[in-house]
C-alpha positions in Angstrom: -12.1 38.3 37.2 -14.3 40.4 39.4 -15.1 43.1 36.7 -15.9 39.7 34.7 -18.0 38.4 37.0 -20.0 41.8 37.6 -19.9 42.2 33.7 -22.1 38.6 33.3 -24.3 39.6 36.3 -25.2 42.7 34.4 -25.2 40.9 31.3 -27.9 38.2 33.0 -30.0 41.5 33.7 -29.5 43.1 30.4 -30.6 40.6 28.3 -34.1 40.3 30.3 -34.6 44.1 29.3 -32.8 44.1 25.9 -31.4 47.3 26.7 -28.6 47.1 23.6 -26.0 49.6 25.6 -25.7 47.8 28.3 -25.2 44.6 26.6 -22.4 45.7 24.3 -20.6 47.0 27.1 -20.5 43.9 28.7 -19.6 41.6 25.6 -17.1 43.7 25.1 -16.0 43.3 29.1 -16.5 39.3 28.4 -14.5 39.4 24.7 -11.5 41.1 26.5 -11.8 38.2 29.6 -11.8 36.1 26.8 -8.7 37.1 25.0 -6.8 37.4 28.4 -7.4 33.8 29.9 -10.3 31.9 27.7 -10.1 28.8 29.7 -11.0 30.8 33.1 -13.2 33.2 31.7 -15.0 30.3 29.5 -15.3 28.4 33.1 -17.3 31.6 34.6 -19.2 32.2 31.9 -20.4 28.0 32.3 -20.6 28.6 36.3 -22.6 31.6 35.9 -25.3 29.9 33.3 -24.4 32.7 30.8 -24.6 30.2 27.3 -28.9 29.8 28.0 -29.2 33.6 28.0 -27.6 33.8 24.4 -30.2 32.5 21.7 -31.9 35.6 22.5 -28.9 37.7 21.6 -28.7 36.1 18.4 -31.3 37.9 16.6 -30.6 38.5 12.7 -31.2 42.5 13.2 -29.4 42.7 16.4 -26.4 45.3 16.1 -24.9 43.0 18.8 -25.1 39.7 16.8 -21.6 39.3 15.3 -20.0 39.7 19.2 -22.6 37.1 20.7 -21.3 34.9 17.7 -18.0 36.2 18.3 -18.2 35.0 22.2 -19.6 31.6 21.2 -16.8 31.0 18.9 -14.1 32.1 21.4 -15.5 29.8 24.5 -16.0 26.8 21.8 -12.2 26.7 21.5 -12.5 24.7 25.0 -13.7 21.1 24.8 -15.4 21.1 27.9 -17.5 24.2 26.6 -18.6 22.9 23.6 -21.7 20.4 24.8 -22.8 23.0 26.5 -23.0 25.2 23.7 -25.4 22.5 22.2 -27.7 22.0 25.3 -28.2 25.6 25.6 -29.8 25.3 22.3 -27.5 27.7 20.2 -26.9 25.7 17.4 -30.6 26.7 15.6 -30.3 30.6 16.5 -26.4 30.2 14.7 -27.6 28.2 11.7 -30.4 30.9 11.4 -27.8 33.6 11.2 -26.2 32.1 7.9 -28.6 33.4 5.8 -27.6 36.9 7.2 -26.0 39.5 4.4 -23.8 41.0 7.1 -20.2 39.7 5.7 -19.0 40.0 10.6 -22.2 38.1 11.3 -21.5 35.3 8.5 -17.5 34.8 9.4 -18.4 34.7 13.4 -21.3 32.3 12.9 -19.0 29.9 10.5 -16.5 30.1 13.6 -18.7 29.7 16.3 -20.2 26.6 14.5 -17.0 25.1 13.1 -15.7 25.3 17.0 -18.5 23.8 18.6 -18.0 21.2 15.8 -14.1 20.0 16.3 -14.2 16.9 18.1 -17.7 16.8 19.4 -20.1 14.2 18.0 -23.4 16.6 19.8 -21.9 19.5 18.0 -21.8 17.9 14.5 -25.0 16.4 15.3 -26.7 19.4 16.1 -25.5 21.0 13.3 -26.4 18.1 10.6 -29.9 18.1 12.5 -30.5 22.0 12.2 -29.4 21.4 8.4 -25.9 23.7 8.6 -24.0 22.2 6.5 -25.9 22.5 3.5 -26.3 26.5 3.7 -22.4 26.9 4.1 -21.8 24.3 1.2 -24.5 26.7 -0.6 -22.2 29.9 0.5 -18.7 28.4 -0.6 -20.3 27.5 -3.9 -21.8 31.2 -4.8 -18.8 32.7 -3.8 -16.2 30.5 -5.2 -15.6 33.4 -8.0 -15.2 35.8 -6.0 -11.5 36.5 -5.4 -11.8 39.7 -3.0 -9.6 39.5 0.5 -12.8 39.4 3.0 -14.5 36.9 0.9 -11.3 35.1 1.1 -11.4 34.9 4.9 -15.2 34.3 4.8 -14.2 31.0 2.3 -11.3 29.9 4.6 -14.2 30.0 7.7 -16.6 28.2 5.8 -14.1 25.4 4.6 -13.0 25.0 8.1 -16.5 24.6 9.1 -17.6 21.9 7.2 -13.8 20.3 7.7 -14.5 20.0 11.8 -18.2 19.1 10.9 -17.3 15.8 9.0 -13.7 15.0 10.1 -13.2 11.3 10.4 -16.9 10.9 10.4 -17.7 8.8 7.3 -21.4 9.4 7.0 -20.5 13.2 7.1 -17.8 13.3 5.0 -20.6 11.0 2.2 -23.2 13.9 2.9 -20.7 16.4 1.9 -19.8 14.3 -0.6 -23.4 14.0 -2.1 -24.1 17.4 -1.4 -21.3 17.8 -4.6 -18.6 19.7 -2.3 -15.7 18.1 -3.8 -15.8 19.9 -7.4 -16.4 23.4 -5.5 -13.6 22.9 -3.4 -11.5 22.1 -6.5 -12.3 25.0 -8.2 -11.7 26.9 -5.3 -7.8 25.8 -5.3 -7.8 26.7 -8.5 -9.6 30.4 -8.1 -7.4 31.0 -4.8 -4.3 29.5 -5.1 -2.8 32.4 -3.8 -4.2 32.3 -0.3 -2.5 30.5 1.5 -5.1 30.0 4.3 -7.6 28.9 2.0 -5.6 26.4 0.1 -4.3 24.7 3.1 -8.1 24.4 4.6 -8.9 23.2 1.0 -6.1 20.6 1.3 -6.9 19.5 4.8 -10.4 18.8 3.4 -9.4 16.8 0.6 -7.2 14.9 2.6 -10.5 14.1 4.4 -13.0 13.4 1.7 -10.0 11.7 -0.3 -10.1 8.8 2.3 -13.6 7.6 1.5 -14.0 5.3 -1.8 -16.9 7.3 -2.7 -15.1 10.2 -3.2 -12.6 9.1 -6.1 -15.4 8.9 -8.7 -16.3 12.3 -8.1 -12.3 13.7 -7.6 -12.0 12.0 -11.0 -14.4 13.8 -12.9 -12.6 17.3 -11.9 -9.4 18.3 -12.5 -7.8 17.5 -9.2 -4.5 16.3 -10.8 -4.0 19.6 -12.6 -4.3 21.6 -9.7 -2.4 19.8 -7.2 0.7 19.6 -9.7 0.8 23.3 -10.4 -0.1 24.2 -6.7 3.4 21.2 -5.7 5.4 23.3 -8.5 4.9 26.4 -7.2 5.7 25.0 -3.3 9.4 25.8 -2.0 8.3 24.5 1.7 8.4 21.3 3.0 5.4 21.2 4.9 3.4 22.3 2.1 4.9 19.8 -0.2 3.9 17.0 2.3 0.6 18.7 2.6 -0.2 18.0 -1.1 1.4 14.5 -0.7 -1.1 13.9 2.2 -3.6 14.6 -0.9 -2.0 12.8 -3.9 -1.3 9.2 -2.1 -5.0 8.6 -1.4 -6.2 10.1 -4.6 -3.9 8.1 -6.3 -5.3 4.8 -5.4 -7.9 5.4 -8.2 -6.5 4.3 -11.4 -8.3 7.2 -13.4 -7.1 9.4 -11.1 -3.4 7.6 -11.5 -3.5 8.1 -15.0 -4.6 12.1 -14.9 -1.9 12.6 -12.3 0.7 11.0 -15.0 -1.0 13.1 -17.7 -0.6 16.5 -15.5 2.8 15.5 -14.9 3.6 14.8 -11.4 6.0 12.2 -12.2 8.5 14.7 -13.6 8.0 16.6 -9.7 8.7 13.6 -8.4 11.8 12.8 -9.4 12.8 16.2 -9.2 12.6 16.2 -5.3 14.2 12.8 -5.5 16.8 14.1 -7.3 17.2 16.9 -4.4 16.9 14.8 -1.6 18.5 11.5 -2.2 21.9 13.3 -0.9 20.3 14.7 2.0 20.2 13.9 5.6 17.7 15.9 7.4 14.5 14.5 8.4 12.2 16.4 6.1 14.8 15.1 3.6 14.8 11.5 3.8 10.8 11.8 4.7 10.6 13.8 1.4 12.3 11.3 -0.3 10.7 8.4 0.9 6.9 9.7 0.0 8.2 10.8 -3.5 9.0 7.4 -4.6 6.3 5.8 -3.0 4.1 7.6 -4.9 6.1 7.1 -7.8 5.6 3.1 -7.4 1.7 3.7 -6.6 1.3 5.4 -10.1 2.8 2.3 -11.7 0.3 0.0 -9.9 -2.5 1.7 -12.6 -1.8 -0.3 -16.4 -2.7 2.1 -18.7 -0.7 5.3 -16.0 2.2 2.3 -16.3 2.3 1.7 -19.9 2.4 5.6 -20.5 5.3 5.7 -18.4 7.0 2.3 -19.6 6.7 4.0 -23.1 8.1 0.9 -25.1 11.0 0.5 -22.5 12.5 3.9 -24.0 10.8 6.1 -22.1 13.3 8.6 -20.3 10.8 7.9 -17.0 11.3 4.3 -17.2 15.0 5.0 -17.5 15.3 7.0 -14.3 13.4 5.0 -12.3 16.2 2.0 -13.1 18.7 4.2 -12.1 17.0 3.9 -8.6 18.4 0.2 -8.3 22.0 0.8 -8.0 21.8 3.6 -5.9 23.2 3.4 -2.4 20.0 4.5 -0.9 17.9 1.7 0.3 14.9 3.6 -0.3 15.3 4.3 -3.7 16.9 0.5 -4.3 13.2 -0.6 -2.8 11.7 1.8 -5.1 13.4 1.0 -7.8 12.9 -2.8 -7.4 9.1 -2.3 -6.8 8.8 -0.1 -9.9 10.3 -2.9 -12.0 8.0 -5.3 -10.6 5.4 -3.1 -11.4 6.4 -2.6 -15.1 6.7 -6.3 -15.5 2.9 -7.0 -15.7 2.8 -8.3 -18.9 5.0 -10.4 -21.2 6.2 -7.7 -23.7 7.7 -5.2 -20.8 8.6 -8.5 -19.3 10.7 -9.8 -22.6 12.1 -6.3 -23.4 13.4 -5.7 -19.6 15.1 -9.0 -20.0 16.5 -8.3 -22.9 18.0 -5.2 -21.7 19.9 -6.2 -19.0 17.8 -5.1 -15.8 18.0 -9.4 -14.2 21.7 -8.4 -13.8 20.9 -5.7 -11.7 18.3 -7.2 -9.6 20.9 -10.0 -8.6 23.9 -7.3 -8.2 21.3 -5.6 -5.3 20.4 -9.1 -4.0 23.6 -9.8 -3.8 24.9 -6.6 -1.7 21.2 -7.3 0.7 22.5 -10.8 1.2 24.5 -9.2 4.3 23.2 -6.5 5.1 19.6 -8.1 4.8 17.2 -5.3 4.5 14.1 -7.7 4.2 12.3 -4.9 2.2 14.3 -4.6 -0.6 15.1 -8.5 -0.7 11.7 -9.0 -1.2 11.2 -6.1 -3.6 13.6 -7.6 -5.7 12.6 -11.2 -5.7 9.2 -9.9 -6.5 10.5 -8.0 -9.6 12.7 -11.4 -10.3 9.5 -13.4 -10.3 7.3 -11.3 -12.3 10.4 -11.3 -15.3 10.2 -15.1 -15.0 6.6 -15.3 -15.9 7.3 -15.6 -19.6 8.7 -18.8 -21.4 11.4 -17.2 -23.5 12.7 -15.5 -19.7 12.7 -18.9 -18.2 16.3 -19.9 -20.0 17.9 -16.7 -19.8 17.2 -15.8 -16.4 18.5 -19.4 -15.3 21.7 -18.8 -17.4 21.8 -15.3 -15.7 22.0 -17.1 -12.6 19.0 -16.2 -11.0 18.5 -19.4 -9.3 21.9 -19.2 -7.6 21.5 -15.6 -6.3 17.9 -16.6 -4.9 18.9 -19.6 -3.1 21.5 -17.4 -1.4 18.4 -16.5 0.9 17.2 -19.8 2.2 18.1 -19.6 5.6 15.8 -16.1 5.5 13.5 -16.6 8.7 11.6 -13.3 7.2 8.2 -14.7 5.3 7.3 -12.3 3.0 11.1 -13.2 1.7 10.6 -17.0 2.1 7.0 -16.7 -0.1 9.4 -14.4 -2.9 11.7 -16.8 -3.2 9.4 -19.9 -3.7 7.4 -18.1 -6.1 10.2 -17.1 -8.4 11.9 -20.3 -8.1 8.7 -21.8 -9.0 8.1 -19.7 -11.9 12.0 -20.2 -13.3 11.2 -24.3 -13.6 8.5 -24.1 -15.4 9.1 -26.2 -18.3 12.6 -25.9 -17.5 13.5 -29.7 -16.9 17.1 -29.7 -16.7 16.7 -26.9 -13.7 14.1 -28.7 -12.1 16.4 -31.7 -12.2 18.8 -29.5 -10.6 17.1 -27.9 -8.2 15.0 -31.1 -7.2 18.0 -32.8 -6.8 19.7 -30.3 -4.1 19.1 -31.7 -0.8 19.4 -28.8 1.4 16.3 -27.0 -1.1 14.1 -30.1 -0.3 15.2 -30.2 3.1 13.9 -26.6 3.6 10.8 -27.1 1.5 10.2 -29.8 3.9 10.3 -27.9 6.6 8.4 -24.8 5.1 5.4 -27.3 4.5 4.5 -27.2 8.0 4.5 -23.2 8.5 1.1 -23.4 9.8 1.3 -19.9 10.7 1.9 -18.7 7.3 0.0 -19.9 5.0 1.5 -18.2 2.0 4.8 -19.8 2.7 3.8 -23.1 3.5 1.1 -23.5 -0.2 4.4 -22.1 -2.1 6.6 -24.9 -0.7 4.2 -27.3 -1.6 3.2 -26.6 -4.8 7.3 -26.0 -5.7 8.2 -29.3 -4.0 5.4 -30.7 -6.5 7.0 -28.4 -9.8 10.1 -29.9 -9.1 9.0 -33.4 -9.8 6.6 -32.8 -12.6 9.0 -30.6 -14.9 12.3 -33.0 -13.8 10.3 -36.3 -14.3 13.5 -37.4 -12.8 14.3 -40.5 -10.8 16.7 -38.9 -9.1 14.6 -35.7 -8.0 11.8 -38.4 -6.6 14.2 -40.1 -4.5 15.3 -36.6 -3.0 12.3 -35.8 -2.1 11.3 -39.4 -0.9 14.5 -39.3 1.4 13.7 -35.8 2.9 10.2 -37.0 3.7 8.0 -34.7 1.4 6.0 -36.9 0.2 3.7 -37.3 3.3 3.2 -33.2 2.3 2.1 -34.1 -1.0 -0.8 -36.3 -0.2 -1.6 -33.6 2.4 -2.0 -31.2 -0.8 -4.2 -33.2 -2.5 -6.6 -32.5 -0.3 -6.3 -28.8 -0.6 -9.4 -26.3 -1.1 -7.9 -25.1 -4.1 -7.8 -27.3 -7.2 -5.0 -26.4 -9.1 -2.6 -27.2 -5.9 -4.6 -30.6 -5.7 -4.2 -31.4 -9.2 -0.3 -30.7 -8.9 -0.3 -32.7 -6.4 -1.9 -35.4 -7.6 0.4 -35.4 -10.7 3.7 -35.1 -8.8 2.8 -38.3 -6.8 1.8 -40.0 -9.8 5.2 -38.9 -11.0 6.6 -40.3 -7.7 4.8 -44.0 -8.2 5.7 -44.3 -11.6 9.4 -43.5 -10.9 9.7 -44.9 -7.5 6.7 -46.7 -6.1 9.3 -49.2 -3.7 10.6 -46.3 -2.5 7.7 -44.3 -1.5 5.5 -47.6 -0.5 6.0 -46.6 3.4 5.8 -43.1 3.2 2.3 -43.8 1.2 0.8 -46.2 3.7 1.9 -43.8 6.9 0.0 -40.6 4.6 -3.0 -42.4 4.1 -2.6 -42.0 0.2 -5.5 -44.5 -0.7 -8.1 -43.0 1.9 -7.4 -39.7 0.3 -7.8 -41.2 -3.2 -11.0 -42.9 -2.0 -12.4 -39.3 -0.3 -11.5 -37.3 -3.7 -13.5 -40.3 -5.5 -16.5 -41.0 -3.7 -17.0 -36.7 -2.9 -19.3 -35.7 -5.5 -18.5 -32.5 -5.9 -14.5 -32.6 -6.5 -13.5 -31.9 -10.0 -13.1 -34.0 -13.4 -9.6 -33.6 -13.8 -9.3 -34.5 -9.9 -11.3 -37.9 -10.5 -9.5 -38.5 -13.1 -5.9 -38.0 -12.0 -6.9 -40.1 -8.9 -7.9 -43.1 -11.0 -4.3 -43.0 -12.6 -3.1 -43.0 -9.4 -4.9 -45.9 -8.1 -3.6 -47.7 -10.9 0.0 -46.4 -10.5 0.0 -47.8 -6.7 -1.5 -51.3 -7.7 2.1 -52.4 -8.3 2.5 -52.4 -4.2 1.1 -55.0 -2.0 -0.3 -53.5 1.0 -1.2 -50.7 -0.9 -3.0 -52.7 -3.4 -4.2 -54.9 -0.3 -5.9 -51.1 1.1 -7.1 -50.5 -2.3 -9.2 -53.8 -2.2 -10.0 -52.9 1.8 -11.9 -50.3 0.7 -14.0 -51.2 -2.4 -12.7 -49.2 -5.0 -14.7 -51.3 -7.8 -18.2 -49.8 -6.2 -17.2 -45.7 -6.1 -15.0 -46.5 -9.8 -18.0 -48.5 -11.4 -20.5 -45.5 -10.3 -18.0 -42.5 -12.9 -18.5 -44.7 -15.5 -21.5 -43.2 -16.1 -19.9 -39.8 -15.4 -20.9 -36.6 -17.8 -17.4 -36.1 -18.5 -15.7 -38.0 -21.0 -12.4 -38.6 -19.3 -13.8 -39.5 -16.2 -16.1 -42.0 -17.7 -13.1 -43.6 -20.1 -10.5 -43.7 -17.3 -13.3 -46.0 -14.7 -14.0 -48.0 -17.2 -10.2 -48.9 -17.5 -10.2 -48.4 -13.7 -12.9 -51.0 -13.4 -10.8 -53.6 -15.3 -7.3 -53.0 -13.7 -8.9 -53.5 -10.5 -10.8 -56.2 -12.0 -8.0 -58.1 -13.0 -6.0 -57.9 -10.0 -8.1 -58.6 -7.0 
């Protein structure tokens, strides 16, 4: 420490005269200080006020240029030295040096400045103001051919640079971006695959620039895919492997992107470590597994990377991937179940799944998650279930399957995402299905829990679904016997709550279903009407001029259904109906207008 100390004295005096000799000597004093204990050394070089003395060091011509460089880089590994660095005004001097020729001065000054970058917003700042960035993107790019070692080593620098410089820094990482970084870097991992430095720093950067929304378009237009599938093929290692994953997963949120990834065939790596890992039970194992099918599912959200892959519902792809669902990995069951949810996007996948047996398997999983409950693949499954339902020619099959039994099994779930599932397919099987609505409308403990489910303020998913399948089940049962459920486990109070609702096509089932319920029942569900409020609603839908024609006009058939009751009739006269009815007679749409003029004369006629 002492021979350190004299060395920076003498270096303080050397640098006033320029006398080269006696500078080296001490660089080389401080470099070795450095190696030994950089933390202490970096602290006396600070306490000594060493870092203002070194701008003048940095001169282009200087022999002792690369070891100043060298220095900075070497004290920058310390976060306390590198605002410092900044206020002693050696970013301009380093910046400077990158248009040097010398191959020493070039790799120390991308060091010293990728350093004084990591972590420190007045280090990238600097930089970005002193224009840095730029000239080193300019480097990478004129020597992206080049595939000798040292320019190797030089590339890796450089990459690392601009890496620090714009990690988690999105207006950085858009400069770079601008600046047209991304289609050098791929060519890069394409020229170098074989250096392994470089292709990591590449990778770490596109993990990076990958995150930004910006970036896809350009990724997109390169050929990204190609190269990260033969770089995965050729990877034996783990870490590598989840490396490139790190890449993919982002990247693979762009659909183009999806679709190229499919086309350079990562699905078929995929499943290969799949098919390596399902059985195994280390960590990197299960982790490996558990990214590989992700990423499998995440491919299948794209329609045109899904319908490659569905390939007519023959495709050997499509095949393996239902293989995943009676597996006794819960991972691959969840992946499996997604995957089908994911191919059943349209009605032909839909009709031919059906058809081919894959409901049977959904329920057999359902069936062995009704105990052990994992909630994700519960709900991976009923999603899958609900998408097959969506069209007509499933509805019948699927309800003769037994769906609707195996899906009821879970209504004492207390998970939501689970509760919303099951709604939504049970909703989607009785539609136009009357005997099952019948059915299902008429099973008390279903209503019961609907009932209840209305009233989950806090999820707002859960409680719509209830409502609007409490409604399906009277309007595709028309059934007597499904109204007077629903009157006797007090839903209809939930009903004329959903009329109101923001969204139309929940207030126009609603206003159906209780139109259903006063034409079937209107002594039974007299109280429950009165205690709702049912004819203020109807009078707030009316007199609001901006709700919908088809919600005017389903109110007016419900005014007329209720007329039949006394004191509803009596609250119907209360609150002159004949004035806000008179006024849509003159209404643009046709409907509307016909159904107040025949409004106008039922009320007429009966006050």
């Amino acid at each position: 420490m002492d021979n350190l100390s004299e060395a920076l004295k003498k270096l303080k005096l050397a640098s006033a005269d320029s006398a080269t000799d006696n500078v080296e000597s001490c660089l080389d004093c401080l470099l070795k200080a450095l190696a030994h204990n950089n933390a202490n050394a970096s602290e006396k070089v600070q306490e000594m006020g060493v870092l203002p003395l070194l701008p003048t060091l940095l001169a282009p011509q200087s022999s002792c240029t690369p070891k100043v460089a060298n220095i900075i880089a070497e004290v920058a590994k310390n976060e306390f030295m590198r605002s410092p660095c900044v206020e002693a005004g050696l970013i301009p001097p380093l910046v400077q040096l990158l248009h040097s020729k010398d191959q020493e001065v070039l790799l120390q000054t991308g060091r010293a400045l990728g350093n004084i970058c990591y972590d420190s917003h007045e280090g990238r700042s600097a930089v970005d103001q002193a224009g840095g960035a730029q000239i080193v993107a300019g480097h990478i790019k004129s020597m992206s051919q080049n595939t000798d070692p040292d320019n190797g080593k030089l590339l890796t620098v450089f990459c690392g640079m601009l890496m620090n410089y714009s990690n988690e820094n999105d207006s950085l990482q858009a400069q770079l971006i601008n600046m047209g970084v991304i289609p050098t870097l791929v060519k890069l991992l394409g020229l170098h695959s074989d250096n392994t430095a470089l292709t990591e720093m590449c990778l770490i950067a596109f993990g990076n620039l990958a995150e930004l929304e910006s970036s896809k378009e350009q990724f997109a237009s390169t050929n990204i895919a190609e190269e990260l599938v033969r770089l995965f093929q050729k990877q034996a290692e783990h870490e590598k492997k989840e490396m490139i994953f790190e890449v993919l997963a982002p990247l693979a949120e762009n659909d183009v992107i999806k679709l190229q990834l499919v086309e350079a065939g990562l699905v078929e790596c995929l499943l290969d470590v799949v098919t390596h890992t399902v059985d195994g039970e280390r960590d990197e194992d299960v982790a490996q597994l558990k990214t590989a099918s992700d990423l499998m599912v995440l491919l299948l959200l794209g329609d045109e990377s899904m319908q490659k892959l569905f390939e007519a519902g023959k495709g050997s792809v499509f095949e393996r991937v239902l293989s995943w669902v009676p597996s006794h990995n819960h991972q691959l069951q969840l992946a499996g179940a997604l995957a089908i949810a994911n191919f059943a996007r349209n009605d032909g996948n839909c009709i031919h799944m059906v058809e081919s047996g894959i409901v049977q398997k959904l329920l057999e999983l359902l069936d062995r998650h009704v105990e052990e409950g994992n909630v994700t693949v519960q709900h991976a499954a009923l999603s899958a279930l609900r998408n097959l339902a969506i069209p007509v020619v499933n509805k019948a099959k699927m309800l003769s399957a037994g769906v609707s039994d195996t899906v009821l099994k879970f209504l004492p779930s207390e998970m939501p995402p689970v509760q919303f599932k099951l709604l939504g397919t049970l909703r989607m099987l009785i539609d136009t299905q009357a005997d099952a609505a019948d059915q299902l409308g008429t099973n008390a403990k279903l209503v019961e829990r609907l009932v209840e489910w209305c009233e989950a303020k806090d999820h707002a998913g859960v409680m719509g679904e209830s409502n609007r399948l409490l409604s399906a089940l009277i309007r595709h049962s028309k059934s007597k016997d499904v109204v007077k459920t629903v009157i006797q486990g007090a839903g209809v109070k939930h009903l004329v709550v959903m009329a109101m609702s923001e969204h139309m096509i929940m207030q126009n089932e609603a206003l159906v279903a209780l139109g259903l319920i006063a034409g079937l029942d209107l002594v039974g569900a007299e109280k429950d009407f009165v205690g709702a409020g049912l004819v203020q609603v109807l009078h707030k839908l009316l007199s609001d001029e901006r709700t919908a024609p088809e919600i005017k006009y389903n109110s007016m058939i419900l005014i007329c259904a209720v007329m039949g009751s006394e004191p509803l009739h009596k609250e119907v006269q209360g609150l002159a109906f004949i004035d806000v009815v008179s006024k849509l007679r003159s209404h643009e749409n046709k409907t509307v207008s016909h159904q107040a003029s025949l409004t106008e004369q039922r009320l007429t006629a009966q006050s």
